[in-house]
Residue frames relative to the residue before (quaternion, step in Angstrom):
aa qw qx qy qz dx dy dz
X 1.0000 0.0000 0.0000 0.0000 0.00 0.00 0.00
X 0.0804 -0.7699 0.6317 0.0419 3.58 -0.96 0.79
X 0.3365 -0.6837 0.6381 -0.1105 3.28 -1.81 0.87
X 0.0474 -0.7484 0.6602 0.0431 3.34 -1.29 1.54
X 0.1243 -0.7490 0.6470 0.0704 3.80 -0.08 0.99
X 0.2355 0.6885 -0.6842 0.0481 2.93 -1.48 0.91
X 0.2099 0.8932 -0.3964 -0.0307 4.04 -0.93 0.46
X 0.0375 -0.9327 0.3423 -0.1073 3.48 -0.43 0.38
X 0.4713 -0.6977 0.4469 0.3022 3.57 -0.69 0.20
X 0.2747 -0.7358 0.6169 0.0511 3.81 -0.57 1.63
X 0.9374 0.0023 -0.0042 0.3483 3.00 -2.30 0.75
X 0.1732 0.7571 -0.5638 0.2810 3.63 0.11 1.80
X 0.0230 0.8610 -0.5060 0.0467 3.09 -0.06 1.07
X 0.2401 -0.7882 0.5610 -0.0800 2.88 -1.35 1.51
X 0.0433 -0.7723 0.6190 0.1363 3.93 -0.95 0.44
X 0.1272 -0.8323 0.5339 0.0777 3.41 -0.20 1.30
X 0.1005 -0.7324 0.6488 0.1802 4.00 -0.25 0.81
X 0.1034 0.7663 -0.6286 -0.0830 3.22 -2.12 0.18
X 0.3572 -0.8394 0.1972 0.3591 3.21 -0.15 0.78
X 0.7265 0.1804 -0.4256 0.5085 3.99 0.58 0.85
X 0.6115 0.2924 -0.5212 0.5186 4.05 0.64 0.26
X 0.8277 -0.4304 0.3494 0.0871 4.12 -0.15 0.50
X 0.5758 -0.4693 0.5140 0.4289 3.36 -0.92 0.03
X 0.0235 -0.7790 0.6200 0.0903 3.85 -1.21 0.66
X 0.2028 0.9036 -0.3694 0.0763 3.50 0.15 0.17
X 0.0719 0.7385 -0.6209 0.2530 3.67 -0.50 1.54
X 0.4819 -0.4204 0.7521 0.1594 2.91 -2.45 0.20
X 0.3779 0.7519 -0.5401 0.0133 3.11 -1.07 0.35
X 0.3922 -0.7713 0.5012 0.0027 3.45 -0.90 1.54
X 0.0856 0.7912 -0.6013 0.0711 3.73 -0.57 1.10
X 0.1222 -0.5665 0.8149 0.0060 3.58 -1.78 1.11
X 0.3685 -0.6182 0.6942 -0.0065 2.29 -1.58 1.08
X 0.0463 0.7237 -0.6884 -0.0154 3.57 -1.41 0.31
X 0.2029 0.7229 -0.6435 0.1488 3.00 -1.66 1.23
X 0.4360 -0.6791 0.3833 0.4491 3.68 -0.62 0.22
X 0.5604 0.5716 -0.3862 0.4582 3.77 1.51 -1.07
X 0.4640 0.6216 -0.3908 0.4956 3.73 0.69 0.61
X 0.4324 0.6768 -0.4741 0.3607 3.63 1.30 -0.65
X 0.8835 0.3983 -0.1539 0.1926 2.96 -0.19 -1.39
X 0.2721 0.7268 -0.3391 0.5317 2.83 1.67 0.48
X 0.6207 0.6705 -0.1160 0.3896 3.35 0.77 -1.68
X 0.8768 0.1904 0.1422 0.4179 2.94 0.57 -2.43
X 0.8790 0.1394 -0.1089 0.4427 3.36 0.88 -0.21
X 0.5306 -0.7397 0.2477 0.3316 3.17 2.22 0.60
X 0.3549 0.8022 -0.3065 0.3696 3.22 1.69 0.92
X 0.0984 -0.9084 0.4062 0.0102 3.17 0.75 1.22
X 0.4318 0.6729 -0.5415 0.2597 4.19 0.68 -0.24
X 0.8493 0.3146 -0.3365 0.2578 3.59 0.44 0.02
X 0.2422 0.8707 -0.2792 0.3245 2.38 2.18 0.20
X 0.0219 0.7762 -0.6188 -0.1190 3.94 -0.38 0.77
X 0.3937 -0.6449 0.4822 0.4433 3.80 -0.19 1.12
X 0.6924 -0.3457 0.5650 0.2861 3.24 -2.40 0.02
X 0.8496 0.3479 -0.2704 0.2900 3.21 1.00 -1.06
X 0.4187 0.7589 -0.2619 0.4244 3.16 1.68 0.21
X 0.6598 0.4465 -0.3150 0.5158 2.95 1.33 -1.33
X 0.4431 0.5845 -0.4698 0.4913 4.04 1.06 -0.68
X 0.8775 0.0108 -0.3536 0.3238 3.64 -0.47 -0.78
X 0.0547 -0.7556 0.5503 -0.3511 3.89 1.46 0.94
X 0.7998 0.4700 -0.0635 0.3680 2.87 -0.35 -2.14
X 0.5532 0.3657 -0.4166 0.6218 4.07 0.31 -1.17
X 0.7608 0.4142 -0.4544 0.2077 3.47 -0.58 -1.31
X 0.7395 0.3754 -0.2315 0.5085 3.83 0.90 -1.18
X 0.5843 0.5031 -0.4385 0.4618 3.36 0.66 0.49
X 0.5816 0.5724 -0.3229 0.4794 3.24 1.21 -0.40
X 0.8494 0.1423 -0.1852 0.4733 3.53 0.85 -1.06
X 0.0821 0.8604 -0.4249 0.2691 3.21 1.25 0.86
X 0.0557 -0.8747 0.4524 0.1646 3.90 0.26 0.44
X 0.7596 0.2576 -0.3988 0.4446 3.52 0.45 0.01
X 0.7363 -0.4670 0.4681 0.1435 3.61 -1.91 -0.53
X 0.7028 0.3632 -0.2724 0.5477 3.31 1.43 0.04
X 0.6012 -0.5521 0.4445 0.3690 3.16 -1.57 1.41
X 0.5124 0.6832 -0.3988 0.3341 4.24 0.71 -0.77
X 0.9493 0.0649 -0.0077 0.3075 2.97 0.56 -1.45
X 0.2331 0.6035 -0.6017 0.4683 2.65 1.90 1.28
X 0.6717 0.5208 -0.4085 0.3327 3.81 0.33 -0.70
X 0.5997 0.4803 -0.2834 0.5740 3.40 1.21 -0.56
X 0.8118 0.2582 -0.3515 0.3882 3.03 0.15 0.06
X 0.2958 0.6556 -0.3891 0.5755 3.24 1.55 -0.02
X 0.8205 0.5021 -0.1150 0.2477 3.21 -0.34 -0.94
X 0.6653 0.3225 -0.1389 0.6588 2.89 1.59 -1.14
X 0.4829 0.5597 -0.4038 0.5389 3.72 0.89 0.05
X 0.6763 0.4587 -0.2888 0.4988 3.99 0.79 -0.65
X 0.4605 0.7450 -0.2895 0.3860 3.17 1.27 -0.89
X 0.8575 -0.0349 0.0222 0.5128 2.76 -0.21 -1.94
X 0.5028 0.4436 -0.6315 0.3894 3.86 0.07 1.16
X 0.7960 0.3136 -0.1534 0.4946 3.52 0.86 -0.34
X 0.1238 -0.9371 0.3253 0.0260 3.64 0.67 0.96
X 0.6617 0.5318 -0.3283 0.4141 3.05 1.70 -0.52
X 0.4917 0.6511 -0.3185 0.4826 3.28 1.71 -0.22
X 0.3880 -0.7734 0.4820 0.1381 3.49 0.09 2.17
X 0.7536 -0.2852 0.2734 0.5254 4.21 0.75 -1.06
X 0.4307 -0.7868 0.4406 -0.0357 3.19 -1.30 1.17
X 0.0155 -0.7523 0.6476 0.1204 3.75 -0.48 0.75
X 0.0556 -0.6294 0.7745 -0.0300 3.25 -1.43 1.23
X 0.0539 -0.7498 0.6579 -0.0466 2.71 -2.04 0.91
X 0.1439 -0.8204 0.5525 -0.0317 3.49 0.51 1.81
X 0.0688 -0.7875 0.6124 -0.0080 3.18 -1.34 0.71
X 0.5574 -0.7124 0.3760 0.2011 3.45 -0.21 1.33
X 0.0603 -0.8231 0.5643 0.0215 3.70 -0.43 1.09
X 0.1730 -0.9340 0.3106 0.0344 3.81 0.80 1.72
X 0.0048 0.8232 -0.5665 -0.0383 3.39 -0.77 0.36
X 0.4659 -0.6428 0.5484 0.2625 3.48 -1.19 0.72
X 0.3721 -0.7241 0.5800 -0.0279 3.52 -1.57 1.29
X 0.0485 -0.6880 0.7173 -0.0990 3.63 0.54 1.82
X 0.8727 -0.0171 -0.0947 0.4786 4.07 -0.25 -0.13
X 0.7584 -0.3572 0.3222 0.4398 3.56 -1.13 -0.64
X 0.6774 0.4451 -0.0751 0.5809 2.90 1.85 -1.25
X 0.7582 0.3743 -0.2298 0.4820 3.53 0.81 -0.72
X 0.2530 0.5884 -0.7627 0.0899 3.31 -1.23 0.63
X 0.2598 -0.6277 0.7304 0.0700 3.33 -2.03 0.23
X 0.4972 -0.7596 0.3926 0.1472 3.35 -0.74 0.72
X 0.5166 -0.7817 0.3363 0.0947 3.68 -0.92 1.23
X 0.0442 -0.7680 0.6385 0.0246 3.63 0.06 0.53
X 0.2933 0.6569 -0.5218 0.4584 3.73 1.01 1.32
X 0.7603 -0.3067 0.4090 0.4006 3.51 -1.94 -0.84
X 0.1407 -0.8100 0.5662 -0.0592 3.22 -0.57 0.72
X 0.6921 -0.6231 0.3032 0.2023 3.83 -1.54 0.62
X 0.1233 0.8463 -0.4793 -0.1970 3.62 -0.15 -0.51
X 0.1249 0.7635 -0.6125 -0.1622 3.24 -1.27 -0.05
X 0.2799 -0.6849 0.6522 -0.1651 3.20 -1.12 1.37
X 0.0754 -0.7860 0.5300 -0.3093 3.21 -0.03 2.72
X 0.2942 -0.7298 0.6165 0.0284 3.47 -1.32 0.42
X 0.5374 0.7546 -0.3766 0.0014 3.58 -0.08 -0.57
X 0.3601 -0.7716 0.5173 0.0851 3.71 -1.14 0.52
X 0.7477 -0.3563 0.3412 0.4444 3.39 -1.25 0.47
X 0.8487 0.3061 -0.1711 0.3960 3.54 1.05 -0.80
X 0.7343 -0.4735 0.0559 0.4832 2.98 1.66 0.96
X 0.7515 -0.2655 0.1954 0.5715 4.10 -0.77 -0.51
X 0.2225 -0.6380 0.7359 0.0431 3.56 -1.01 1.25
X 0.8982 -0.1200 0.2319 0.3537 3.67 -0.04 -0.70
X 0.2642 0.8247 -0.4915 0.0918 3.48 -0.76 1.13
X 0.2073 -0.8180 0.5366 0.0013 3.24 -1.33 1.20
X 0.2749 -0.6520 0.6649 0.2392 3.67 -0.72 1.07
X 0.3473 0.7508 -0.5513 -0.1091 2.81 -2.14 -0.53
X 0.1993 -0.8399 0.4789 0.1594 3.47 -0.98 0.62
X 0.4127 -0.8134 0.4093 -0.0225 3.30 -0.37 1.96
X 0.7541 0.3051 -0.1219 0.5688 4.14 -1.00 0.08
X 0.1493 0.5747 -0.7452 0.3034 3.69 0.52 0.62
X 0.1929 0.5736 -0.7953 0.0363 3.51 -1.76 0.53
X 0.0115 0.7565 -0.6302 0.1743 3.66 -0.84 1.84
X 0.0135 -0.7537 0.6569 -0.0180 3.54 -0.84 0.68
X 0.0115 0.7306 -0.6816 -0.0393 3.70 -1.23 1.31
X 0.4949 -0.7338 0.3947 0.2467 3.46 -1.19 1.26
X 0.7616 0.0828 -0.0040 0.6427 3.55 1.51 -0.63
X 0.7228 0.4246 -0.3919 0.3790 3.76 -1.53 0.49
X 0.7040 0.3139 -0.3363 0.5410 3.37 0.93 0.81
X 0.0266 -0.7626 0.6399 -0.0906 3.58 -0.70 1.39
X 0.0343 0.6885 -0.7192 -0.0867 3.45 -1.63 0.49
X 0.0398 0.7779 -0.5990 0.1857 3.22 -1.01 1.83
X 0.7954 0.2561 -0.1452 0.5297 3.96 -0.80 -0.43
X 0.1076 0.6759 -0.5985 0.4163 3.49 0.85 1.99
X 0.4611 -0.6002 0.5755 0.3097 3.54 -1.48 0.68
X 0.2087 -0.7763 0.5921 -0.0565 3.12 -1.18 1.62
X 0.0865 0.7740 -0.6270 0.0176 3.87 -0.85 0.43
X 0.8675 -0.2141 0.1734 0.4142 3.24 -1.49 -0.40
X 0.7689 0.4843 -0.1784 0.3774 3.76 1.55 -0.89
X 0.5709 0.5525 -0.2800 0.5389 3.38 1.90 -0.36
X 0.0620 0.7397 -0.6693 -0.0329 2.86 -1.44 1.59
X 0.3326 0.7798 -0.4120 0.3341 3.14 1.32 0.16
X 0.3855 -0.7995 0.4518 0.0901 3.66 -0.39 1.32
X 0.5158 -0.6469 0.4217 0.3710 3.79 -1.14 0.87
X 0.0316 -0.7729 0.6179 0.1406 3.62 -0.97 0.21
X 0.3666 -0.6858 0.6283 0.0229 3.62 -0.51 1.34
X 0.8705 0.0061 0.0959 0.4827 3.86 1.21 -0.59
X 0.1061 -0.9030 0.3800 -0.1703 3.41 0.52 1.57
X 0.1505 -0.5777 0.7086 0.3761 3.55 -1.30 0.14
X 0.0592 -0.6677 0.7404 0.0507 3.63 -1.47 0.10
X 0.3308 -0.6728 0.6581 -0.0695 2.38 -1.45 1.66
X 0.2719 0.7700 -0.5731 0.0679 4.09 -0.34 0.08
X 0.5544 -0.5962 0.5796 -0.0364 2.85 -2.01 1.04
X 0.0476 -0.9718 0.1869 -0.1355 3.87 0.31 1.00
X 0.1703 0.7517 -0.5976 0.2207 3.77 0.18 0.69
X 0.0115 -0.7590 0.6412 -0.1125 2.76 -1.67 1.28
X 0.1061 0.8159 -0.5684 0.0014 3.52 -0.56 0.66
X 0.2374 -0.7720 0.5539 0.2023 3.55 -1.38 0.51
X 0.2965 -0.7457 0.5085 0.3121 2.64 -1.40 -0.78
X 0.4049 -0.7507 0.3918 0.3448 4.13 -0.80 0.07
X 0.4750 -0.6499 0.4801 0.3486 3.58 -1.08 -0.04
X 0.6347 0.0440 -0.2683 0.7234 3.09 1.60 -0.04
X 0.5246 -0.6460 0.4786 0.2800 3.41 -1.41 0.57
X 0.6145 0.5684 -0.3256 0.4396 3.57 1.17 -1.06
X 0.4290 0.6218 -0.5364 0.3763 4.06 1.06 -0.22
X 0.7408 0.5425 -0.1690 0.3583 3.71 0.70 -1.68
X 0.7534 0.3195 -0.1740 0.5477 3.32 1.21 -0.94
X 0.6394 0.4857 -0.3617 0.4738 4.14 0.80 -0.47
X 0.5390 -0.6532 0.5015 0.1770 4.12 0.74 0.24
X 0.5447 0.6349 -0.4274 0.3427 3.44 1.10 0.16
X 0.7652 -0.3217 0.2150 0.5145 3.99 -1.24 -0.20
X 0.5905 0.5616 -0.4226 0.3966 3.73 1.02 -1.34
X 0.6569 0.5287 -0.4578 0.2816 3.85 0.45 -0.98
X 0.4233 -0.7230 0.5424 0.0625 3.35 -1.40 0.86
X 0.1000 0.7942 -0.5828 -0.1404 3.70 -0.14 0.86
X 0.9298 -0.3123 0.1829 0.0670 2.37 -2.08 0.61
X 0.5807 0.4737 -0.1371 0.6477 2.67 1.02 -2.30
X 0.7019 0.5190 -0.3528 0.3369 4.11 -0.21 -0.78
X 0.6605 0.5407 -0.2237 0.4705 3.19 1.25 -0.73
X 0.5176 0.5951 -0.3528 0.5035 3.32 1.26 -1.08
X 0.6453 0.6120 -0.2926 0.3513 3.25 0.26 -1.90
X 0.7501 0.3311 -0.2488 0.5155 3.82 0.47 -1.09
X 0.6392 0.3949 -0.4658 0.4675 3.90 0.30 -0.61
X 0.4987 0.7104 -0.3304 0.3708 3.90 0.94 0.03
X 0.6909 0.4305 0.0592 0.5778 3.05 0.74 -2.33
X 0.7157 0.1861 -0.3075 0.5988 3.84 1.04 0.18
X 0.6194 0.3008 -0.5515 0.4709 3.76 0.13 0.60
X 0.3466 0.8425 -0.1691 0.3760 3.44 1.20 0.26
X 0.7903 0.1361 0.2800 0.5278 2.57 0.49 -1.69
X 0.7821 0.2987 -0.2726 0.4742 3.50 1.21 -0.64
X 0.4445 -0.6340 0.5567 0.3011 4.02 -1.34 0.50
X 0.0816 0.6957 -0.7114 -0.0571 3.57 -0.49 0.77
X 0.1661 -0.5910 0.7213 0.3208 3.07 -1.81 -0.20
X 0.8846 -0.0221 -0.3211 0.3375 3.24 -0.65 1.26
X 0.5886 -0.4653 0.3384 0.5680 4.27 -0.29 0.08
X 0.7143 0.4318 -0.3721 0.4060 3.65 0.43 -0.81
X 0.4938 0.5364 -0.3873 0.5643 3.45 1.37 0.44
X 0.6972 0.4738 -0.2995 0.4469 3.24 0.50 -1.07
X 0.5782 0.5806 -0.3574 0.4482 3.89 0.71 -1.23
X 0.6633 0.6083 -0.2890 0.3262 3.26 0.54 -1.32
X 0.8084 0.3859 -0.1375 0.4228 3.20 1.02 -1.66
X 0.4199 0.6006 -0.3966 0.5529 3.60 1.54 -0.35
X 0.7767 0.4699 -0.2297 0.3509 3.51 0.34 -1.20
X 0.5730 0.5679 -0.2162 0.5499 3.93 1.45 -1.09
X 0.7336 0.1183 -0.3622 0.5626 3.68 1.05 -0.24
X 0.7926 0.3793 -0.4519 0.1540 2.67 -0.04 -0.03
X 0.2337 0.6047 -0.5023 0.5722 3.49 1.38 1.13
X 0.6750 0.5276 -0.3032 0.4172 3.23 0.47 -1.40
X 0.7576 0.3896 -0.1289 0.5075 3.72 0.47 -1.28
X 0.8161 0.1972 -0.2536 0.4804 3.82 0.46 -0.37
X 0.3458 -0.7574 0.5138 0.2069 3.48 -0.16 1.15
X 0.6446 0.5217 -0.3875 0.4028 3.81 0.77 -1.16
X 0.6783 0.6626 -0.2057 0.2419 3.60 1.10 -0.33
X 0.4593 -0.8380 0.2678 0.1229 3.54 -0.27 1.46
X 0.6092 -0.0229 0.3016 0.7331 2.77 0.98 -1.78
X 0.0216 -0.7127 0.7004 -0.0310 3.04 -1.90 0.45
X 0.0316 -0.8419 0.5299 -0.0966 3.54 -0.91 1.35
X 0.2128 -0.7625 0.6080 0.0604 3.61 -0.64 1.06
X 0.2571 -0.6562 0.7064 -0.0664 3.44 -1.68 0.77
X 0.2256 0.8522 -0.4642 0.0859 3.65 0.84 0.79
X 0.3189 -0.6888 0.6335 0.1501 3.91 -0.73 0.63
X 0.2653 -0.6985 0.6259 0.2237 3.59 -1.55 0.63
X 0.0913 -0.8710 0.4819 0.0277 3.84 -0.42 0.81
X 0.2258 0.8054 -0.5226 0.1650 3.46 1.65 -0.13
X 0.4629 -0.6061 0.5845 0.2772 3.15 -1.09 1.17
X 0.5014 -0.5654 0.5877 0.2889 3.66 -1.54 0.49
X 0.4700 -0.6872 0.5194 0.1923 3.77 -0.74 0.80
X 0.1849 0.8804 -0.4350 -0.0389 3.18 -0.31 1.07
X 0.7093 0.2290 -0.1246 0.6550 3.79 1.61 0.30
X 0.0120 -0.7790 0.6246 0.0530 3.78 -0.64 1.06
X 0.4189 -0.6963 0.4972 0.3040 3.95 -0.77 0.60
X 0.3651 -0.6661 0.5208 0.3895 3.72 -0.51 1.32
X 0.6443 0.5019 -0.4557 0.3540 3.97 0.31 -1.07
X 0.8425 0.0759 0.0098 0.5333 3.86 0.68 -1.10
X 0.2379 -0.7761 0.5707 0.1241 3.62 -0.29 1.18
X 0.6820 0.3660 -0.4655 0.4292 3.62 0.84 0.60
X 0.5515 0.4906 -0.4949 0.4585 3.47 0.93 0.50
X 0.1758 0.8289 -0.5262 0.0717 3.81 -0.36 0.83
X 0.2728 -0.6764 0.6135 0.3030 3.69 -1.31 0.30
X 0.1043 0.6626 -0.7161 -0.1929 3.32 -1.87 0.61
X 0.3404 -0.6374 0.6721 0.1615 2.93 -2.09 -0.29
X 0.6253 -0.6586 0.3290 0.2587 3.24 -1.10 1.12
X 0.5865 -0.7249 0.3035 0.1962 3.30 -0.94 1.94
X 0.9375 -0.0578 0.2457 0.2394 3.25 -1.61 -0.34
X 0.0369 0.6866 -0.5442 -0.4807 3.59 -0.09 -1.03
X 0.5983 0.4503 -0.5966 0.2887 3.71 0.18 0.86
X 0.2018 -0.8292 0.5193 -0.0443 2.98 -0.83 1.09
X 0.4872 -0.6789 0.4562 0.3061 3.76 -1.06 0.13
X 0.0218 0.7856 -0.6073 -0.1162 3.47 -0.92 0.29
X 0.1574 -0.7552 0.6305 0.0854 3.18 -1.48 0.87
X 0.2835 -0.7796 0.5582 -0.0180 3.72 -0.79 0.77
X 0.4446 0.7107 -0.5163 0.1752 3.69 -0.53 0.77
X 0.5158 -0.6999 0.4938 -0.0155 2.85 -1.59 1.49
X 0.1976 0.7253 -0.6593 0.0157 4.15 0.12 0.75
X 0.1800 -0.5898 0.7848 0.0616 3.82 -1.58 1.45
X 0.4460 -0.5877 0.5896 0.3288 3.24 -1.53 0.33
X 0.5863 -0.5566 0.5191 0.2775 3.14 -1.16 0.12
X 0.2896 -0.7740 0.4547 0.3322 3.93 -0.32 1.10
């Protein structure tokens, strides 16, 4: 019989303040994995056991002395702070999730129930194993420049061409780096979030597609194109088109909808650079 042991302490949230890098403020969920953990498992041998609830106030403490300003390289450093106080712990997946707020003054902000960062880490005694950015809960609607028409039709399609659409879509996006230390060391290579948003924006904007798996594509081509530190890039896109529910006889572009189905479409694509 074999065994994958893994545990940990989920969704800690933390609001680190400081007074010139800012409000920081995330969730962030960590397992742990190790084999010196077995016995825990099998014979109810708890000494290496580091409670769940430890790792919770873990977290306040390294957030507290956490010197920089980015959700990245708090996980990294997280991470490596578990590491080496807790040695028997072999390597650690975190998964921090950005908890955003809007900035009306230095002092004022109010909090965002919008799209938000992620980062999704790995590391080991022998340093970074794996890391993923991303920015998650996009919700983006364009009223015109985006059509989906000359689809394969048969006996089951009733679903009319549109030469000129609103679209409504649903959005996550996450890269990767050619080097991992860019994301986590705070330097020029790192890629925020918010910056990333900003462009998958400014190109459904701006660009005609005829259909999302167009559109992904083209969100995805610049932004390779524009962020050099960037490996890969991968999109998770949802169709939300409102359902059509009232066209004006005088003006057949003035129309009411209402909010669709819950089945929805999903599109998925994957753009690596080229080494």
């Amino acid at each position: 019989m074999k065994a994958a042991i893994r545990y940990g302490k989920h969704e800690v949230s933390f609001y680190r303040t400081h007074p010139t890098r800012g409000l920081l403020g995330g969730r962030v969920s960590i397992d742990v994995f190790g084999d010196n953990f077995m016995p825990a498992y099998t014979e109810g041998d708890n000494r290496d056991v580091v409670a769940t609830d430890t790792m919770k106030n873990f977290v306040y403490a390294a957030a507290l002395e956490y010197p920089g300003a980015s959700h990245e390289g708090f996980a990294a450093f997280l991470g490596r702070r578990f590491l080496a106080t807790y040695p028997q712990m072999q390597w650690l997946r975190l998964l921090l999730r950005e908890i955003p707020f809007a900035m009306h003054s230095p002092k004022l902000l109010s909090p965002l129930d919008d799209d938000y960062g992620t980062v999704e880490l790995e590391i080991g005694q022998a340093g970074l194993r794996d890391l993923r950015c991303g920015r998650r809960n996009l919700r983006i609607v364009k009223l015109t420049g985006s059509a989906f028409k000359d689809f394969a039709r048969d006996a089951y399609t009733t679903l009319p061409e549109a030469s000129d659409r609103p679209l409504f879509i649903h959005l996550d996006v996450h890269w990767r780096y050619r080097r991992m230390d860019d994301a986590v060391d705070e330097g020029a290579a790192r890629i925020d979030s918010v910056t990333v948003r900003d462009a998958i924006i400014q190109t459904f904007d701006d660009f005609v597609s005829m259909s999302i798996q167009h559109l992904v594509h083209e969100m995805g081509t610049r932004l390779l194109a524009r962020f050099e530190a960037m490996a890969e890039v991968s999109f998770d896109a949802q169709n939300r088109l409102w359902d059509t529910s009232k066209v004006s006889e005088s003006d057949r572009t003035v129309k009411v909808f209402s909010d669709p189905k819950p089945a929805h479409g999903m599109i998925g694509l994957t753009l690596t650079r080229d080494a």
